[in-house]
N, C-alpha and C positions, 0 to 999 in steps of 0.2 A: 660034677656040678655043671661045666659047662658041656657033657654030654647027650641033655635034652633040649639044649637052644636048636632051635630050625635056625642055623646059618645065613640060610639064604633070603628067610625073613629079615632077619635081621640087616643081612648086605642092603636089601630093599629101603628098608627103615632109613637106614645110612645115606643113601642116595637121594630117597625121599625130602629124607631133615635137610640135608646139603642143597637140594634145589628149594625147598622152603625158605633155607636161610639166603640165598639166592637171590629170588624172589622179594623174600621181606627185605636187604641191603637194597635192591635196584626200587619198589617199588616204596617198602615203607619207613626203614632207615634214614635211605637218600633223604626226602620228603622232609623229614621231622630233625634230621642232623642238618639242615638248609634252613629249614623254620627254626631253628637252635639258634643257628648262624645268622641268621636274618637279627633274631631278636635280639643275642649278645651284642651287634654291632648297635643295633635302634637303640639298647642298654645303655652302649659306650656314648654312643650320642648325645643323650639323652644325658647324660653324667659330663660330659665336656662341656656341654650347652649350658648345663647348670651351671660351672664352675667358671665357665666363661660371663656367664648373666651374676653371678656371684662375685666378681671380680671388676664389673661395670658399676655395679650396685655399690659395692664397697669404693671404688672411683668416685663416683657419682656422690656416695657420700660424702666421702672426701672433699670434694668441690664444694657442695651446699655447707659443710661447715664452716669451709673458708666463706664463700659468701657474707654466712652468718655472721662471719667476726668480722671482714668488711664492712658490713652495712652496719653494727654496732659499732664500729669505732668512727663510720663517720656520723652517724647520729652522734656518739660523745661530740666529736669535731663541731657538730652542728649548733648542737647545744649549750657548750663552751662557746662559738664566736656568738648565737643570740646573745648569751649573755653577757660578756664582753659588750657586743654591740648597743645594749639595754643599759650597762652603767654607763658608758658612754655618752649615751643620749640622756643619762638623768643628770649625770655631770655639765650636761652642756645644758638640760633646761634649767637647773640649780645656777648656772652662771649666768644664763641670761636673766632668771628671775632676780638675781643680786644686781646685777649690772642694771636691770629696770628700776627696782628698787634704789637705789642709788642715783639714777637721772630725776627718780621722782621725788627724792630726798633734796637736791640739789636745788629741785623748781622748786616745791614749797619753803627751801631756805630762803632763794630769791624771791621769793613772794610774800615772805614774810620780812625782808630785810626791804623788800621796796615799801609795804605796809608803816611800819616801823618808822622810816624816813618819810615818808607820806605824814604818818601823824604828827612827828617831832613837826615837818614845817608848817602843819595846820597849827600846832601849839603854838610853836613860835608867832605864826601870827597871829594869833590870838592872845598871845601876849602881849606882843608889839601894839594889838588896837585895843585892849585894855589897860594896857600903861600908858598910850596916848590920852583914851580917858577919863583916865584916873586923876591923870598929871590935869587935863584940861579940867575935870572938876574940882581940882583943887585950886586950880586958878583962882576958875570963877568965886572959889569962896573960903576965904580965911577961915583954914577950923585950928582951932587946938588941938593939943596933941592925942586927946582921946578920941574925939570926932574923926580923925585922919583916921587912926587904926582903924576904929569901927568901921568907916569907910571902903576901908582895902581889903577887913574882912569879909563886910558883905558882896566886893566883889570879888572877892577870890571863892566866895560862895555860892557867886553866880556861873565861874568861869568853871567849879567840880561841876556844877549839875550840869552844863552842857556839855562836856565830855564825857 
Protein backbone atom coordinates (compact mmCIF):
# COMPACT_ATOMS: atom_id res chain seq x y z
CA UNK A 1 0.00 0.00 0.00
CA UNK A 2 2.49 2.41 0.79
CA UNK A 3 4.58 1.01 -2.01
CA UNK A 4 3.35 3.35 -4.89
CA UNK A 5 3.52 6.73 -2.83
CA UNK A 6 6.44 8.95 -4.66
CA UNK A 7 8.17 9.63 -1.11
CA UNK A 8 9.75 12.33 -2.19
CA UNK A 9 6.55 14.16 -3.30
CA UNK A 10 5.24 13.69 -0.56
CA UNK A 11 8.60 14.93 1.75
CA UNK A 12 7.82 18.09 -0.69
CA UNK A 13 4.23 18.22 0.41
CA UNK A 14 5.59 18.09 4.11
CA UNK A 15 7.86 20.97 3.72
CA UNK A 16 5.64 22.78 1.56
CA UNK A 17 2.48 22.54 4.19
CA UNK A 18 5.23 23.35 6.95
CA UNK A 19 6.33 26.72 5.31
CA UNK A 20 2.46 27.30 4.41
CA UNK A 21 1.79 26.86 7.88
CA UNK A 22 4.64 29.15 8.57
CA UNK A 23 3.72 31.58 6.58
CA UNK A 24 -0.12 31.53 7.48
CA UNK A 25 1.12 31.71 11.81
CA UNK A 26 3.67 34.88 10.92
CA UNK A 27 1.43 36.40 8.43
CA UNK A 28 -2.33 35.37 9.06
CA UNK A 29 -2.72 33.77 12.44
CA UNK A 30 -0.54 36.42 14.02
CA UNK A 31 -2.92 39.13 12.39
CA UNK A 32 -6.53 37.68 13.37
CA UNK A 33 -5.20 35.89 16.95
CA UNK A 34 -4.09 40.19 17.66
CA UNK A 35 -7.57 41.16 16.18
CA UNK A 36 -9.00 38.23 18.63
CA UNK A 37 -6.95 39.93 21.36
CA UNK A 38 -7.78 43.35 20.43
CA UNK A 39 -11.50 42.63 20.47
CA UNK A 40 -11.72 40.19 23.86
CA UNK A 41 -9.98 42.99 25.52
CA UNK A 42 -12.42 46.01 23.71
CA UNK A 43 -15.17 42.90 25.02
CA UNK A 44 -13.72 43.19 28.59
CA UNK A 45 -14.01 46.85 28.35
CA UNK A 46 -16.80 47.13 27.13
CA UNK A 47 -18.38 44.82 29.94
CA UNK A 48 -16.40 46.61 32.87
CA UNK A 49 -17.56 49.89 31.56
CA UNK A 50 -21.09 48.59 31.54
CA UNK A 51 -20.86 47.30 34.96
CA UNK A 52 -19.22 50.25 36.16
CA UNK A 53 -22.05 52.57 34.44
CA UNK A 54 -24.45 50.04 35.90
CA UNK A 55 -23.21 50.38 39.35
CA UNK A 56 -23.32 54.61 39.12
CA UNK A 57 -26.72 54.24 37.72
CA UNK A 58 -27.89 51.97 40.48
CA UNK A 59 -25.83 54.82 42.85
CA UNK A 60 -27.30 57.42 41.23
CA UNK A 61 -30.60 55.73 41.75
CA UNK A 62 -30.13 55.35 44.99
CA UNK A 63 -29.42 58.97 45.71
CA UNK A 64 -32.66 60.33 43.62
CA UNK A 65 -34.76 57.99 45.88
CA UNK A 66 -33.42 59.45 48.87
CA UNK A 67 -33.97 62.85 47.34
CA UNK A 68 -37.37 61.85 46.62
CA UNK A 69 -38.23 60.93 50.26
CA UNK A 70 -36.50 64.18 51.30
CA UNK A 71 -38.37 66.40 49.38
CA UNK A 72 -41.61 64.51 50.29
CA UNK A 73 -41.28 64.57 53.91
CA UNK A 74 -40.34 68.17 53.87
CA UNK A 75 -43.34 69.04 51.69
CA UNK A 76 -45.33 66.90 54.61
CA UNK A 77 -43.15 69.31 57.10
CA UNK A 78 -44.43 72.14 54.96
CA UNK A 79 -47.77 71.38 54.82
CA UNK A 80 -48.24 70.39 58.41
CA UNK A 81 -46.55 74.04 59.82
CA UNK A 82 -49.02 76.01 56.78
CA UNK A 83 -51.39 74.42 58.40
CA UNK A 84 -50.57 74.83 61.95
CA UNK A 85 -49.83 78.25 60.87
CA UNK A 86 -53.55 78.71 59.24
CA UNK A 87 -55.46 77.53 62.58
CA UNK A 88 -53.45 79.71 64.23
CA UNK A 89 -54.08 82.71 62.55
CA UNK A 90 -57.97 81.62 62.50
CA UNK A 91 -57.76 81.25 66.13
CA UNK A 92 -56.23 84.53 66.49
CA UNK A 93 -58.78 86.43 63.87
CA UNK A 94 -61.66 84.33 65.93
CA UNK A 95 -60.21 86.22 69.20
CA UNK A 96 -59.98 89.36 67.84
CA UNK A 97 -63.44 89.20 66.13
CA UNK A 98 -64.72 88.22 69.89
CA UNK A 99 -62.61 90.69 71.58
CA UNK A 100 -64.20 93.52 68.89
CA UNK A 101 -67.28 92.20 69.37
CA UNK A 102 -67.30 92.54 72.95
CA UNK A 103 -65.71 96.36 72.92
CA UNK A 104 -68.49 96.80 70.73
CA UNK A 105 -70.98 95.23 73.02
CA UNK A 106 -69.60 97.23 75.86
CA UNK A 107 -70.13 100.84 73.83
CA UNK A 108 -73.57 100.07 72.89
CA UNK A 109 -74.25 99.08 76.62
CA UNK A 110 -72.77 102.47 77.62
CA UNK A 111 -74.77 104.10 75.02
CA UNK A 112 -77.63 102.77 75.88
CA UNK A 113 -77.22 103.01 79.72
CA UNK A 114 -76.32 106.80 79.18
CA UNK A 115 -79.65 106.89 76.67
CA UNK A 116 -81.56 105.29 79.45
CA UNK A 117 -80.40 107.95 82.26
CA UNK A 118 -80.81 110.69 79.62
CA UNK A 119 -84.43 109.84 79.31
CA UNK A 120 -85.21 109.04 83.10
CA UNK A 121 -83.77 112.75 83.76
CA UNK A 122 -85.75 114.19 80.79
CA UNK A 123 -88.95 112.42 82.62
CA UNK A 124 -88.07 113.49 85.68
CA UNK A 125 -88.26 116.75 84.58
CA UNK A 126 -91.01 116.70 83.01
CA UNK A 127 -92.48 115.50 85.72
CA UNK A 128 -91.22 117.76 88.07
CA UNK A 129 -92.85 120.83 85.48
CA UNK A 130 -95.91 119.01 85.14
CA UNK A 131 -96.52 118.44 88.83
CA UNK A 132 -95.47 122.21 89.30
CA UNK A 133 -98.39 122.65 86.89
CA UNK A 134 -100.72 120.60 88.02
CA UNK A 135 -100.22 121.64 91.59
CA UNK A 136 -100.31 125.47 90.09
CA UNK A 137 -103.71 124.69 88.33
CA UNK A 138 -105.11 123.47 91.03
CA UNK A 139 -104.46 126.45 93.01
CA UNK A 140 -105.64 128.66 90.73
CA UNK A 141 -109.03 126.79 91.01
CA UNK A 142 -110.96 124.71 93.60
CA UNK A 143 -112.27 121.61 91.78
CA UNK A 144 -113.87 118.69 93.35
CA UNK A 145 -112.71 115.58 93.53
CA UNK A 146 -113.86 114.37 89.95
CA UNK A 147 -112.60 117.64 88.32
CA UNK A 148 -109.02 116.92 89.86
CA UNK A 149 -108.86 113.46 88.48
CA UNK A 150 -110.08 114.36 85.17
CA UNK A 151 -107.44 116.94 85.42
CA UNK A 152 -104.47 114.81 86.05
CA UNK A 153 -105.79 112.42 83.59
CA UNK A 154 -105.74 114.75 80.93
CA UNK A 155 -102.53 115.63 81.83
CA UNK A 156 -100.81 112.53 82.25
CA UNK A 157 -102.41 112.25 78.70
CA UNK A 158 -100.52 114.98 77.60
CA UNK A 159 -97.25 113.91 79.24
CA UNK A 160 -97.76 109.83 77.07
CA UNK A 161 -98.14 111.80 73.76
CA UNK A 162 -95.05 113.72 74.15
CA UNK A 163 -92.89 110.84 75.05
Amino acid sequence: MFENIPWINAFYQLIVFFILLMLLKKYAFGPVIAMMQKREEHIANQISSAEKNREQAETYLAEQREEIKRAREEAQNIIANAKKISEQQTQEMIQAAKEESDRMKEIALAEIKREKEQAVSTLREQVASLSVLVATKVIERELDEKSQEKLIADYLKEVGEEL
